[in-house]
C-alpha positions in Angstrom: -29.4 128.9 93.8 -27.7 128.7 90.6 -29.6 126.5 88.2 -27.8 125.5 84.9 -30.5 123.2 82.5 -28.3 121.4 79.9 -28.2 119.0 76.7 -28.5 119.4 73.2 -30.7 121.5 70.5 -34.2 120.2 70.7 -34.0 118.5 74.5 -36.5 121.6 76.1 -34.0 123.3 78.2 -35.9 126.2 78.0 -39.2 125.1 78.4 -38.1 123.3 81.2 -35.8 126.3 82.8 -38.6 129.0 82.1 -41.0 126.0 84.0 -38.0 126.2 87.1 -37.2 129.6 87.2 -41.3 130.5 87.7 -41.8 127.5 90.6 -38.5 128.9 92.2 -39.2 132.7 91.7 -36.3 133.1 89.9 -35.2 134.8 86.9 -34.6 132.9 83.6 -31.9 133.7 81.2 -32.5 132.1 77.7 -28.7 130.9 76.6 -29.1 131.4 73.0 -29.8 135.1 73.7 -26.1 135.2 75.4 -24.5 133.8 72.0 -22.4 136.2 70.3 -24.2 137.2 66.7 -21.2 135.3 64.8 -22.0 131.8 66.9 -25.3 132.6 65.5 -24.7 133.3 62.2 -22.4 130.0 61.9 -25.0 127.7 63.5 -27.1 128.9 60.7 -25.1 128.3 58.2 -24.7 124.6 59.5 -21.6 125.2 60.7 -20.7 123.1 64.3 -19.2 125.8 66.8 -15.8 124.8 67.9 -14.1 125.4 71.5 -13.2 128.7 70.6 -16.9 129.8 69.2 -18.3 128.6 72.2 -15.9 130.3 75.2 -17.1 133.9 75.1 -20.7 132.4 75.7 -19.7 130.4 78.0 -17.8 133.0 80.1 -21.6 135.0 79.6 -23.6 132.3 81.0 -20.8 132.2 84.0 -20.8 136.0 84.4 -25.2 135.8 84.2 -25.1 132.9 87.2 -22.3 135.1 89.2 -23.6 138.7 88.5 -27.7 137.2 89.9 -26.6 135.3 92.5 -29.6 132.9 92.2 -30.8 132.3 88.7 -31.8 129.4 85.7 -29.9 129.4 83.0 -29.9 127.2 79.6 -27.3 125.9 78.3 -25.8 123.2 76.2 -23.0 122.6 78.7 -21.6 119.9 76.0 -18.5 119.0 77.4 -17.1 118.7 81.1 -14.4 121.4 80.9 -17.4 123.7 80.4 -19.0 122.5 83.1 -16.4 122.9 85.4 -15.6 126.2 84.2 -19.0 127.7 85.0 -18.9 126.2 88.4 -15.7 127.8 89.0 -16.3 131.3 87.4 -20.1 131.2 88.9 -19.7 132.2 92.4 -21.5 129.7 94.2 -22.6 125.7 93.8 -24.4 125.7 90.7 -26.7 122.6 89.8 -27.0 120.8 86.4 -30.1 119.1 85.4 -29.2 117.3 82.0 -31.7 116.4 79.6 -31.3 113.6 77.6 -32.9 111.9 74.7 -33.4 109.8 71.6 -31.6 111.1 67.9 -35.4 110.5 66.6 -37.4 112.8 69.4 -34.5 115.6 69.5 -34.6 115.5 65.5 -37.9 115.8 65.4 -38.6 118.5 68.0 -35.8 120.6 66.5 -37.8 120.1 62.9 -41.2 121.5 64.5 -39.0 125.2 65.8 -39.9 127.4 63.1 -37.7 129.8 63.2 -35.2 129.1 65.3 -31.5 129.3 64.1 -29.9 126.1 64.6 -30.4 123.6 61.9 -31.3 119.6 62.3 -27.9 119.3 60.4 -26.3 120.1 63.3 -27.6 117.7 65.8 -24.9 114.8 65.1 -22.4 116.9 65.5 -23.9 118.3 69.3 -24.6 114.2 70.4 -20.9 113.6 69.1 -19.4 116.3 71.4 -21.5 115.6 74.5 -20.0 114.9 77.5 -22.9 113.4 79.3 -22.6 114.3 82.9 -22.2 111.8 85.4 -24.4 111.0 88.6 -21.8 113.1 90.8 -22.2 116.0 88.2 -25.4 116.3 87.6 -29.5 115.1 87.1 -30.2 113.1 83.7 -33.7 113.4 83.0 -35.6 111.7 80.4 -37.2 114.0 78.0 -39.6 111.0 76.9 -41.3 112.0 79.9 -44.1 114.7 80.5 -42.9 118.5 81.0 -44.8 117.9 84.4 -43.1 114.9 85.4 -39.8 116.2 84.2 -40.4 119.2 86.3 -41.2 117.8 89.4 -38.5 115.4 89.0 -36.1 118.5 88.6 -37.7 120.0 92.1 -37.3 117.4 94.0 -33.4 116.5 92.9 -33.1 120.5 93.7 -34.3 120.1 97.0 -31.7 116.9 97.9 -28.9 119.6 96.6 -29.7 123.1 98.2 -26.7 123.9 100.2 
């Protein structure tokens, strides 16, 4: 089972991937650990990533799903030519849960990270590049709702897609 969780900065992909990856028993690979230090650096500068930024972390997130076999992996997963590429680099089916929110709760949950490298600044700039998936591509979940709710609404679209 190849799990990607996807959406913006702020949405709790991985709150809710660590959440899968431990009902599951599988492992959980943070995707802004697989960024290369320069993506980094420009997100905290305030600088949006472009296409190019984001490839070579995309190709690790690919690599992570293919290279496990079975794994849960965050991942922004903005646009659907990145989709589709780390379905067709991964492997295997993979499964997309996209979680989805208000400007106002995403702004505000990326405002209470300390520490964490990517700026409110950029969060227009994320929501104006999303490619929200479709029905046929993926799970939209709410993120209004409670991380138990959210998860269990995650397991059981999970076990309607096992193949």
């Amino acid at each position: 089972m190849r799990i990607v969780v996807m959406g913006v900065s702020g949405c709790g992909k991985s709150s809710l991937g660590a959440a899968l990856a431990d009902r599951l028993g599988l492992p959980f690979h943070e995707g802004d650990i697989l960024h290369p230090p320069a993506n980094v650096e420009k997100m905290r500068s305030g600088t949006p990533l472009s296409d190019d930024d984001r490839w070579p972390w995309l190709d690790q997130v690919a690599n992570v799903l293919r290279d496990e076999g079975a794994a849960v992996v965050s991942c922004s997963a903005l646009r659907r030519r990145y989709r589709d590429d780390i379905r067709s680099r991964a492997g295997g089916l993979v499964q997309f849960i996209h979680l989805a929110g208000s400007r106002t709760l995403l702004a505000s949950r990326m405002a209470a990270r300390p520490g964490h490298y990517m700026p409110v600044s950029l969060l227009d700039s994320q929501l104006a590049t999303l490619e929200p998936p479709g029905p046929d591509e993926a799970l939209t979940i709410d993120i209004a709702g409670s991380p138990a709710a959210m998860l269990d609404e995650a397991l059981d679209y999970l076990k309607g897609t096992r193949s």
